[in-house]
N, C-alpha and C positions, 0 to 999 in steps of 0.2 A: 471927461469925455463928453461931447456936446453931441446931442445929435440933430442933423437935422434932415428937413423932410425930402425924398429924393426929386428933380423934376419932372413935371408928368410926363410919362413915355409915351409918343407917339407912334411906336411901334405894339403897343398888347403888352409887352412882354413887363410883368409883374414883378418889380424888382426890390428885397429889403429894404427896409430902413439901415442906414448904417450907420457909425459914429466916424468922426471927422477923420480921426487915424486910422480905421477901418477903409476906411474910401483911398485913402492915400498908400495904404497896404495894398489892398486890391489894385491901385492902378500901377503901383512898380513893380509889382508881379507879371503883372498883362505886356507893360512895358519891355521890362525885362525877357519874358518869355519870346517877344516879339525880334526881339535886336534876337535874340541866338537864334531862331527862323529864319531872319534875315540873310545871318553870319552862316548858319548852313544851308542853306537854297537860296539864296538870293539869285547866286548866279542862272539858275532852272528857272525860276519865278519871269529874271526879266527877257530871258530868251525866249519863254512864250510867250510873251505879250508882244516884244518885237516879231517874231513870226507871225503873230496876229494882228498887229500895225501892216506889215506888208502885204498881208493877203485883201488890205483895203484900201492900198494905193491903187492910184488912177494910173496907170502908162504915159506915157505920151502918144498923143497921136501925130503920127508921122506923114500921115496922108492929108489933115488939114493944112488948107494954104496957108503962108507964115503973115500973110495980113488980116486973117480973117480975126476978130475979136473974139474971147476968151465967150464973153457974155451973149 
């Protein structure tokens, strides 16, 4: 088991030392955990964000002249 030192966190958050297989346990768990999240809400996840993409589109505007520049 090798261990080695974690990278410094830029967020605070204080995180074990781990061993090589350790980190690689931890991350296909997280992974794992993530695809079945996915596989059940994906679908709810990306229709809010689409809803939230829309509500910050621009219109067209119909009442500017069609020569007038964008800029």
């Amino acid at each position: 088991m090798t261990k080695t030192a974690p990278p410094p966190s830029s967020d605070g958050v204080p995180l074990p030392r781990l061993s090589d297989e350790a980190a690689v346990e931890l991350y296909l768990f997280v992974e794992h955990l993530f695809l079945l999240i996915e596989a059940r809400y994906g679908g709810q996840i990306r229709r809010h964000f689409d809803d939230r993409d829309r509500h910050n589109l621009i219109g067209p505007d119909f009442e500017r002249p069609m020569d007038d520049p964008p800029f």
